[in-house]
C-alpha positions in Angstrom: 12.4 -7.8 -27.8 12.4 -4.3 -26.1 8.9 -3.9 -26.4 8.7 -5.3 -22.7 10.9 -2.4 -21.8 8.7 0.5 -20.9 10.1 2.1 -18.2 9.2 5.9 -17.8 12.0 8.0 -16.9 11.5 9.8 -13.9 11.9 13.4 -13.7 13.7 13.8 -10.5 17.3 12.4 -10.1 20.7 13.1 -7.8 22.8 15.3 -9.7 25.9 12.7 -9.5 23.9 9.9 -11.4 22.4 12.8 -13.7 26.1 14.4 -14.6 27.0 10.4 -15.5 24.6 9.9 -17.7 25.1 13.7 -19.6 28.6 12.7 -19.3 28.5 9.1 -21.1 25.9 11.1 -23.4 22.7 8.7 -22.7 20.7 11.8 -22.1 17.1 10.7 -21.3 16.3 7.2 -21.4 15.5 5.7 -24.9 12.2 4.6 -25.9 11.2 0.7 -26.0 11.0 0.6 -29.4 14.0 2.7 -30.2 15.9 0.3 -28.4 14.3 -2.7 -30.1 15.0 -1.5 -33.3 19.1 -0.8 -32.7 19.3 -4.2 -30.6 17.8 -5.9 -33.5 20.4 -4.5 -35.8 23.1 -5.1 -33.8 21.6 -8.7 -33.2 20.3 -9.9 -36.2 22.6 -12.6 -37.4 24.4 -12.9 -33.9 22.5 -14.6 -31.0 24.4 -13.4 -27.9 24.6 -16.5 -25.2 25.9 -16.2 -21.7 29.2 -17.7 -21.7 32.2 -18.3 -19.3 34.2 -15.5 -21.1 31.7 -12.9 -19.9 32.8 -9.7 -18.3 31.8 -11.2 -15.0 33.6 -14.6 -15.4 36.5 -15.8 -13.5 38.7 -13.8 -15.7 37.9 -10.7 -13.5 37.4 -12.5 -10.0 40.3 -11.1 -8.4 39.1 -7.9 -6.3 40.5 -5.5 -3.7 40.0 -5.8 -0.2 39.0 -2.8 1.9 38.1 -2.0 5.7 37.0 1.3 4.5 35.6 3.0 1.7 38.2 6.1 2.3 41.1 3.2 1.5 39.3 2.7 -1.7 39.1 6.6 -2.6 43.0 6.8 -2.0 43.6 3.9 -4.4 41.2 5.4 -6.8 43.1 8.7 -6.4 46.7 7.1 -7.1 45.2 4.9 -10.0 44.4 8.2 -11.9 47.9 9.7 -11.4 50.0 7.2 -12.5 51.9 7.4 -15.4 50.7 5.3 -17.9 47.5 4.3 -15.8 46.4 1.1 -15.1 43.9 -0.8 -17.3 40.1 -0.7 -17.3 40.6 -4.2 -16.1 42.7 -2.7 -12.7 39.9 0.2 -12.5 37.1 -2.7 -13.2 38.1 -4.5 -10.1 38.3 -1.8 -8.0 34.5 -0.8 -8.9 33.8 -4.2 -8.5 35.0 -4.2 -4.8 33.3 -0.7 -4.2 29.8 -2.3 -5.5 30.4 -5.5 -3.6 30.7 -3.0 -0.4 27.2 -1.6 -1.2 28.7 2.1 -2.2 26.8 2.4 -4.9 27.1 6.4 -5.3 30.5 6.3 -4.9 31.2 3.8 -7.9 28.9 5.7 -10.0 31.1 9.3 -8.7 34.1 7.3 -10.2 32.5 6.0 -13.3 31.9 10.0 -14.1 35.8 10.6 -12.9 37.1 8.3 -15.3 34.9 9.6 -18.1 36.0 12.9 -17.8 39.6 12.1 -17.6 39.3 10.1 -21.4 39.5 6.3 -19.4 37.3 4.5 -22.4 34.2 2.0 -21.1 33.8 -1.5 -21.5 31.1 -3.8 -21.4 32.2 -4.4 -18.1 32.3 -1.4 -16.4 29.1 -0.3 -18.1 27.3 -3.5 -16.2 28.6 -2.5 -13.2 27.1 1.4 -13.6 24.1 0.0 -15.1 24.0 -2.0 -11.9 24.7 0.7 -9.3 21.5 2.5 -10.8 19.4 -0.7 -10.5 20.5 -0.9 -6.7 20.0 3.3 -6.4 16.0 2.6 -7.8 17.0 4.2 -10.9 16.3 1.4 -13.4 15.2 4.1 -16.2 19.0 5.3 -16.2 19.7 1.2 -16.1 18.3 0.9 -19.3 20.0 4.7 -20.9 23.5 3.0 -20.0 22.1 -0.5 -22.3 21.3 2.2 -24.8 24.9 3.7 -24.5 26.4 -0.1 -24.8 24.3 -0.6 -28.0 25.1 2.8 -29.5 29.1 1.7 -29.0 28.4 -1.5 -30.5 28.9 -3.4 -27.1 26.9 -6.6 -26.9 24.9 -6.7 -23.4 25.5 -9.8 -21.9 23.0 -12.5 -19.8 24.6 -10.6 -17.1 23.1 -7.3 -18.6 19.7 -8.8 -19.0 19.7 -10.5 -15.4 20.5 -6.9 -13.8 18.1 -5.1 -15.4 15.7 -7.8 -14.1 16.7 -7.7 -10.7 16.5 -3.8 -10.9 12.8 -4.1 -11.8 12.3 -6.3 -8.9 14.2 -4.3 -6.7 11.2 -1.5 -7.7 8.7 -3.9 -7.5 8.1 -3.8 -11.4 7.4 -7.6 -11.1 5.4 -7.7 -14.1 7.8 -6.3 -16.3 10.7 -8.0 -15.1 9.0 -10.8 -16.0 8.2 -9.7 -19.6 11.6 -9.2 -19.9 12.6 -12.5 -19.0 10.0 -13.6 -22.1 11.5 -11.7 -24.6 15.0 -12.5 -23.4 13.5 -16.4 -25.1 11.9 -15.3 -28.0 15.8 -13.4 -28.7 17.5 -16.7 -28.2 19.1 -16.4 -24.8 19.1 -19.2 -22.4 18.3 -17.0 -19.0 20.2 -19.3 -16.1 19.1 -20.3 -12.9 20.3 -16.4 -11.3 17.9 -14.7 -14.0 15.0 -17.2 -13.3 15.7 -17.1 -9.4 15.8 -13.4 -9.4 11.8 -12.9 -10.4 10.7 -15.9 -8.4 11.7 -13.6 -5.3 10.4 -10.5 -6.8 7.2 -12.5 -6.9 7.6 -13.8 -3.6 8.5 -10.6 -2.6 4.9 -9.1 -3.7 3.3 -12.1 -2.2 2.2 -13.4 -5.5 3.7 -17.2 -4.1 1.0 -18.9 -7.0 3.0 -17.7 -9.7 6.4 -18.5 -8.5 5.2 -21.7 -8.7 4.2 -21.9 -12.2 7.2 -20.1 -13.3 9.1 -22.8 -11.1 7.5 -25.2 -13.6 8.5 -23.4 -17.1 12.1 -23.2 -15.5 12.3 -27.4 -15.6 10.2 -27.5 -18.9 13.1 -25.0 -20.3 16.2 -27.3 -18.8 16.8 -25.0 -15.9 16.7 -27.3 -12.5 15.9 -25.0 -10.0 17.9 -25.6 -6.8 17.1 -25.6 -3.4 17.4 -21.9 -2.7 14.8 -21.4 -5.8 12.2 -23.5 -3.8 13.1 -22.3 -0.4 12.2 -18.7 -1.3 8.5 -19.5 -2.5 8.4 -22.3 0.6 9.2 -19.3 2.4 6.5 -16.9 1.1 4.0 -19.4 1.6 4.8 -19.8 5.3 4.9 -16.1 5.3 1.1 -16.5 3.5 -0.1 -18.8 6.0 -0.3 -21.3 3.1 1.7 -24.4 5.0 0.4 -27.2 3.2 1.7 -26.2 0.2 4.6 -25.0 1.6 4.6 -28.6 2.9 3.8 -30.2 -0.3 6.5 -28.4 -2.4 9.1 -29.9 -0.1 7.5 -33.1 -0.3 8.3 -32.4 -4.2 11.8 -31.1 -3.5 12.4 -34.5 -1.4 11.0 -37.0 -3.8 13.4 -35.2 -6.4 16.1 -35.6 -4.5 17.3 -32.3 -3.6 18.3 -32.2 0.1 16.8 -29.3 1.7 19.0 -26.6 3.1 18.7 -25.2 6.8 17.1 -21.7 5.6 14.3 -24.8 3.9 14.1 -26.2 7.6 13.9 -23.0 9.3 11.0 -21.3 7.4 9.2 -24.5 8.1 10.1 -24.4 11.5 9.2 -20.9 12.2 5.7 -21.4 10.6 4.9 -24.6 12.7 6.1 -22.4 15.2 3.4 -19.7 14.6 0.8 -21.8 14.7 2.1 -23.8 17.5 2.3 -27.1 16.2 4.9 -28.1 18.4 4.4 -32.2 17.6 5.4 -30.9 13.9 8.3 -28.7 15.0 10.2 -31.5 16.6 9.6 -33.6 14.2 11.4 -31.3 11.4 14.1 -30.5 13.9 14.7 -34.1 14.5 14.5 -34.8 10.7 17.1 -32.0 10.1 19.5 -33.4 12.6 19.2 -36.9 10.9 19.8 -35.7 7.8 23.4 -34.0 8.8 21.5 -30.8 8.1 23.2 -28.8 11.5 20.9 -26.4 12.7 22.2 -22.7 12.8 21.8 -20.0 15.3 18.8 -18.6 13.2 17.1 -22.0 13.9 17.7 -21.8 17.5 16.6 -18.3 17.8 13.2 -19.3 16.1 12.8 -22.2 18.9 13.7 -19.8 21.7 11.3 -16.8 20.3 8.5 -19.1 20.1 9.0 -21.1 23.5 8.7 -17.1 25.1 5.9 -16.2 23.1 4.1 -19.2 24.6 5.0 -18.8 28.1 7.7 -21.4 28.4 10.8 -19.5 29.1 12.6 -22.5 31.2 11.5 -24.5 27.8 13.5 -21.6 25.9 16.1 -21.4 28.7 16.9 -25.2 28.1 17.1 -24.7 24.2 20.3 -21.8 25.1 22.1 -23.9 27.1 21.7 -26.5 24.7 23.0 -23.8 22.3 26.5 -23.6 24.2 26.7 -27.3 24.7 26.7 -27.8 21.0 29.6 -24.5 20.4 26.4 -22.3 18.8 27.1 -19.4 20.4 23.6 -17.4 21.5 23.8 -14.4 19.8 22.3 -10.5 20.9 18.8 -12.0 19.3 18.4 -15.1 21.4 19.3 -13.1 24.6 16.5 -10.6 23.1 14.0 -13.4 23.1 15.1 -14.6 26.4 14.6 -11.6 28.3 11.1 -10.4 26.6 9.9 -14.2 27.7 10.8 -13.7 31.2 9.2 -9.7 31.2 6.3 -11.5 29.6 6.1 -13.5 32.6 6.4 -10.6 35.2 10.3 -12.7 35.9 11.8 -8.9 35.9 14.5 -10.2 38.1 15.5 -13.1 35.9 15.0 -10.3 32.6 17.7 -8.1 34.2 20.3 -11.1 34.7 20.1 -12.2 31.6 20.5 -8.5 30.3 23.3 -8.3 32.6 24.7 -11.2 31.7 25.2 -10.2 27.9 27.9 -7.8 28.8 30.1 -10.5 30.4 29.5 -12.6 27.2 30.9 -9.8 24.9 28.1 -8.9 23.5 26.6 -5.7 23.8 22.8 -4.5 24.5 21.1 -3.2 21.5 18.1 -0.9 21.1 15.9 -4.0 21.4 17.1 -5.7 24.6 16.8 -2.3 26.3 13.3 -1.9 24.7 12.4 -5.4 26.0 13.6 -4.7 29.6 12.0 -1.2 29.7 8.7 -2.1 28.5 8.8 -4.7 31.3 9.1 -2.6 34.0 6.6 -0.6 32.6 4.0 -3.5 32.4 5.1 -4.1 36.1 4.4 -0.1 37.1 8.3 -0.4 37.5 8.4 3.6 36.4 11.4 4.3 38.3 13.3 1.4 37.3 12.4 2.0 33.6 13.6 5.7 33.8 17.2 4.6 35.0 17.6 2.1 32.3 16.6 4.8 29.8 19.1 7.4 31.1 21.7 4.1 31.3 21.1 3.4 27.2 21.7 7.0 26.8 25.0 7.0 28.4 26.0 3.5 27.0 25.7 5.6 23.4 22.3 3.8 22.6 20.0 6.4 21.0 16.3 5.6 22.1 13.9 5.2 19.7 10.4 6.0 18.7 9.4 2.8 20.6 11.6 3.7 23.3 9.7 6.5 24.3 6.4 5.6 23.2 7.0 2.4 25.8 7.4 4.8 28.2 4.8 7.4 27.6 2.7 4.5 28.0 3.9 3.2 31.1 3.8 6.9 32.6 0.5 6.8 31.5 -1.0 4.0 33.3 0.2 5.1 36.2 -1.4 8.1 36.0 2.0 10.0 35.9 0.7 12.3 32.8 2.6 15.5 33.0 5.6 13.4 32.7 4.7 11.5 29.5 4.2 14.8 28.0 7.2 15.8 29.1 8.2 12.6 27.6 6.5 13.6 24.0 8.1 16.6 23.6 11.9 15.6 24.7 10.8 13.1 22.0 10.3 15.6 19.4 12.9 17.9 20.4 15.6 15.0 19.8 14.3 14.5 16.8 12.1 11.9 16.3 8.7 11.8 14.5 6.0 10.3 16.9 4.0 7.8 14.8 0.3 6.8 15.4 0.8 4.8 17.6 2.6 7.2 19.8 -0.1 9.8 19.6 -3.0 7.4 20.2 -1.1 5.9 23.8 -1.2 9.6 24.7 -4.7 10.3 23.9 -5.5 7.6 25.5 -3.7 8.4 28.6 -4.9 11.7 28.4 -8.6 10.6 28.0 -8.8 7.8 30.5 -7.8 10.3 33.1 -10.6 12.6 32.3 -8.1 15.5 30.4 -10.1 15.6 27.1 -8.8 19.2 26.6 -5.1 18.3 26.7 -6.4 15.3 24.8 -8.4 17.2 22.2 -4.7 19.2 21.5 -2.5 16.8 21.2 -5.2 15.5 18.6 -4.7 18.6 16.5 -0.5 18.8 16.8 -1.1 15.0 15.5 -3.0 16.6 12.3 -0.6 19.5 12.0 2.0 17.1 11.5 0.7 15.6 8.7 -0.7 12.3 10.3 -4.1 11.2 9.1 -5.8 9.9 12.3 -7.5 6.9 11.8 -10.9 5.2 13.3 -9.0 4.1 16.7 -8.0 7.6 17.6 -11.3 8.9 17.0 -12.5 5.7 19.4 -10.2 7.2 22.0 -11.7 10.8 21.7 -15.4 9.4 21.3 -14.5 7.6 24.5 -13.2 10.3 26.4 -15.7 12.2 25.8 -18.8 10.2 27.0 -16.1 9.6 29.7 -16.1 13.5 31.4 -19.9 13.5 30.2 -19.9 15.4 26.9 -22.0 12.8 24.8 -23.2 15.2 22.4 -20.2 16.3 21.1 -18.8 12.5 21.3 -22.4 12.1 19.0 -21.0 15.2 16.5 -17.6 13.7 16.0 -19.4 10.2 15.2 -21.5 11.7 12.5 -19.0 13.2 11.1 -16.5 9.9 10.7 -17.7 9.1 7.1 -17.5 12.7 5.8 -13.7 12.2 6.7 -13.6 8.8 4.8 -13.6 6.5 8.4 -16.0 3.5 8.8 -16.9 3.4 12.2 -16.0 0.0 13.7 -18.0 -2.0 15.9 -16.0 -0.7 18.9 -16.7 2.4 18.0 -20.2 1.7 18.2 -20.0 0.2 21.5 -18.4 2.9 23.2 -21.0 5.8 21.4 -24.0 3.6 22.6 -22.2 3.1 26.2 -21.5 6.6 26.8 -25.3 7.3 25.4 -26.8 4.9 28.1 -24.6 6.4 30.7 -26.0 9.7 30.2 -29.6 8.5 30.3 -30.3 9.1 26.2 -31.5 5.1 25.8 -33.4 6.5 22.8 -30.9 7.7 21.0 -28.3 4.7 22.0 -31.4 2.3 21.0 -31.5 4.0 17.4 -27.6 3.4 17.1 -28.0 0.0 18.1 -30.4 -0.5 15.0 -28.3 1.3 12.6 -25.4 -0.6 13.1 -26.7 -3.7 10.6 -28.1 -1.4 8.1 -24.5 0.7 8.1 -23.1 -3.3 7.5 -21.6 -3.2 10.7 -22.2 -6.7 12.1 -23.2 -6.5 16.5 -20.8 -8.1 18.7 -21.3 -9.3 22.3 -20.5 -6.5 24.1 -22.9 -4.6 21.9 -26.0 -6.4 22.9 -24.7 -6.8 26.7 -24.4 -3.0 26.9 -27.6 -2.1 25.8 -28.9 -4.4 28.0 -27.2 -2.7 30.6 -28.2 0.3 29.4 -31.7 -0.5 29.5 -31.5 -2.5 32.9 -29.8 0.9 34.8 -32.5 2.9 33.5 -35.0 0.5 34.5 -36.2 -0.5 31.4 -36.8 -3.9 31.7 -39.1 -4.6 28.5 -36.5 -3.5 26.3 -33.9 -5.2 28.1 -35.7 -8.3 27.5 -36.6 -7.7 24.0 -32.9 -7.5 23.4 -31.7 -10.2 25.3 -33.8 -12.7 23.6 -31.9 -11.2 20.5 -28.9 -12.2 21.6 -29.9 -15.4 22.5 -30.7 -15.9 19.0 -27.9 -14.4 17.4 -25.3 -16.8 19.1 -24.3 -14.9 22.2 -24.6 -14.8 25.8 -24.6 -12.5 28.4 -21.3 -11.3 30.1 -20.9 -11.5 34.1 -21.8 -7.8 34.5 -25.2 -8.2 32.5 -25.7 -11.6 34.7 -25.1 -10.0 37.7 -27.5 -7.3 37.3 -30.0 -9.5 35.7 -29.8 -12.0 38.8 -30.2 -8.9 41.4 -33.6 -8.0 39.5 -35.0 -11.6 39.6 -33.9 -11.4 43.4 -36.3 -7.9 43.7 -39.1 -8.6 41.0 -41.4 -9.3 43.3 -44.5 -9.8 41.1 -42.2 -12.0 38.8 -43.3 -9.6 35.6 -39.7 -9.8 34.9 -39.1 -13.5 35.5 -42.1 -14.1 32.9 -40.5 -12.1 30.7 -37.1 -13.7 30.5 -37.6 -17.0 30.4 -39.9 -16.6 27.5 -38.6 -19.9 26.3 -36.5 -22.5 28.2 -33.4 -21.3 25.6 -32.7 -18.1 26.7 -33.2 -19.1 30.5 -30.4 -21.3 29.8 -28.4 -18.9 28.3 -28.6 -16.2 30.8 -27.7 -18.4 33.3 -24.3 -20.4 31.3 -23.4 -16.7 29.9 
């Protein structure tokens, strides 16, 4: 059976969940076939079921309530000093409550208290520190603790097994979780529907949606009916996927079986007609939902409201809110969120700041997100001043701003062509603290560049790779681009030769931009031999690559070329753009001898195209 257990015990561990382990002397973890062979003896003529009288059962379902961890400490602390102390049962309850509080250290801190003071393990308690490691990524000391239970002659549970599982899963050790699961059978335990619902998540988790399916269909060949929440987590992932007919099919399956679908079931369905605005589809599974005495939650609501914004139709998504309150679902900090970014998205500042307002009076207070919202609106407006005050009022509401935060605002000071200030920005940023990400650095070198300060531009570049950060293609873009901008194509030319020695592909925009800034400069040679590389590199040509050699060509006076290239084009399935047109119509209008007319309507096609592009 243990075979499937090969987890590698890492080297590096927190010295608390180290001394435990020296302490319950489990030293390293064993190996798989150690294991094996004293499970097997302890085993052999006893086939262990889950049962009711478990250490998790009912019998131990009374726990401790606690507003505070520190409450749970003093208890703790009295527990140990009285005289005689209270049973492993009392101290298993109370380590139950710490786990179910997500204090995972601190139940594993007094698993090693009570081990040094002589307080004897049980199967239970062991469970419980086998799974605070699980929880704390530390599934190799999860298995030294079923080594430790074996060696006592303590028979691991379903409960054991399933933890150990979820552990794996919590890792993303899918695959082994699931071997576990198969020799868990082949040992004679039944695994229930927790065990078999815990690695369809992990798959779903990984994405791997196909075989949470077929694992869905060994659970009902083995007698375990998954339930709804089962098939809601792979309907889920495959809305997640972008695989909605099957997402739709399996709840065909879950209908036609009888099992009434749950709201989460409705809401992932929701959402993903949602995404792909199939709003015909969405009312019909609301309406469906409703008849079906399925209520829809605030998570359903909020789903409706984000997707109404997204598409523009805020007085839609305004409609749904009050509808909200009519029906005593009260709007929560997410649906006011939603609200607001739809009316910023519409340039509706004024309505934005109501509703923002508005949250305060409802007893809800502004999170990092609503202020993000309303900021990056006045930025997208050129609001600058406006967003500034609402950044300094965040900051004295005790909201810390975020890497978005400022990034939002670098950008916005940036577009305005306020630059010294988003550097000022950048380095407040890192002085409080926070890490700028790539996409910080590349709004600033893109500030930086489009204003013609390639220098500041080219040092910011470096501070980005002194900090560890691997640039990637769309920084170099920037650069390339700035460069050709302030008339350094040469040097634009050296740091595009010298992408795939750094392990970059250049993209087709990056391309574009080298053959752009080549034209501009007058090298249509050079820009012409970039333009045939591109295909033989395997990067496909776009649109915009044939319209700017064209323009290239055109400005330069080059009108055989020109034409050569637009008849390519015409061929490959594009047309020209309104700049290209414009120029090519303002030719026609001076070729006097009509060389140039002859040339281009070489064939009644590409007239037509030149004139419908």
């Amino acid at each position: 059976m243990m075979r499937c257990w090969r987890i590698a015990a890492s080297s590096s561990c927190s010295s608390c969940a180290f001394g435990v382990v020296q302490l319950l002397e489990l030293g390293n973890p064993k190996s798989s076939v150690s294991l094996l062979n004293d499970f097997s003896a302890l085993n052999k003529n006893t086939l262990l079921f889950y049962s009711p009288n478990s250490y998790f059962s009912t019998a131990h379902s009374k726990h401790y309530v606690f507003k505070h961890i520190d409450d749970a400490f003093a208890l703790f602390n009295r527990m140990i000093h009285t005289h005689p102390r209270p049973s492993i049962v009392e101290f298993g309850k109370l380590l139950a409550t710490i786990v179910r509080m997500k204090h995972y250290e601190s139940a594993v801190s007094f698993l090693r208290q009570m081990k040094l003071l002589g307080i004897h393990h049980n199967s239970y308690t062991l469970n419980i520190l086998l799974n605070c490691f699980c929880r704390l990524h530390r599934t190799d000391f999860g298995f030294s603790v079923f080594g430790k239970m074996l060696k006592l002659g303590l028979q691991p549970d379903l409960i054991t097994f399933s933890t150990l599982i979820n552990g794996l899963c919590i890792q993303g050790k899918v695959a082994q979780a699931v071997r576990l699961l198969e020799n868990m059978v082949e040992e004679g335990y039944q695994p229930n529907l927790i065990t078999y619902s815990t690695i369809v998540n992990g798959l779903c988790k990984i994405g791997d949606a196909t075989h949470a399916i077929s694992l869905l269909r060994i659970m009902a060949e083995r007698g375990c009916a998954p339930n709804i929440v089962t098939y809601s987590t792979i309907i889920d992932s495959l809305c997640k996927d972008n695989h909605v007919p099957e997402a739709l099919k399996l709840f065909s399956e879950i209908r036609g079986k009888g099992i009434p679908p749950n709201v989460v079931t409705y809401n992932c369905l929701i959402h993903a007609m949602c995404n792909s605005c199939q709003w015909k589809e969405v009312k019909r599974l609301f309406d469906e939902m409703v008849t079906a005495n399925c209520k829809p939650d605030v998570f359903t609501y909020n789903i409706l409201v984000n997707a109404l914004c997204k598409e523009g139709k805020v007085l839609d998504a305004r409609d749904i809110v009050e509808t909200m309150v009519q029906l005593g679902i009260e709007p929560d900090i997410v649906t006011y969120n939603s609200l607001m970014d739809g009316y910023c998205l519409q340039g509706q500042m004024g309505q934005a700041r109501t509703v923002f307002n508005s949250v305060t009076n409802r007893g809800l207070a502004p999170d990092i997100f609503g202020y993000n919202v309303i900021i990056n609106g006045y930025c997208k407006a050129k609001r600058m001043d406006e967003a500034v005050e609402l950044f300094h009022e965040m900051t004295r509401n005790g909201v810390i701003p975020n890497v978005v935060t400022y990034s939002t605002l670098i950008s916005g000071m940036a577009q305005v062509g306020r630059l010294a200030t988003a550097q000022k920005l950048f380095e407040e940023m890192c002085a409080c603290g926070l890490v700028p990400d790539l996409i910080t650095y590349s709004i600033l070198l893109d500030g930086l560049c489009k204003h013609g300060h390639i220098h500041e531009a080219l040092g910011i570049f470096h501070v980005m790779q002194s900090d560890g950060l691997e640039p990637r293609i769309f920084h170099y873009n920037i650069l390339i681009d700035g460069l050709c901008l302030v008339g350094q194509p040469k040097v634009a030319r050296e740091l595009f030769s010298a992408l795939t020695a750094k392990g970059l592909h250049p993209s087709v925009y990056t391309y574009n931009i080298m053959m752009k800034g080549l034209c501009k400069e007058g090298l249509l040679d050079e820009a012409y031999k970039l333009f045939r590389k591109m295909e033989a590199d395997g990067c496909m040509r776009n649109s915009c690559s044939f319209n700017t050699m064209i323009r290239g060509f055109l400005h330069n006076n080059d009108k055989e070329r020109a034409t050569q290239i637009l008849h390519e084009m015409v061929k490959g399935g594009f047309s020209a753009d309104f700049s290209t047109a414009i120029m090519v119509v303002n030719l026609l209008f001076r070729d006097s001898t009509g060389e140039f007319f002859r040339a281009l309507v070489q064939n009644s096609e590409d007239y037509q195209s030149v004139n419908m592009g």
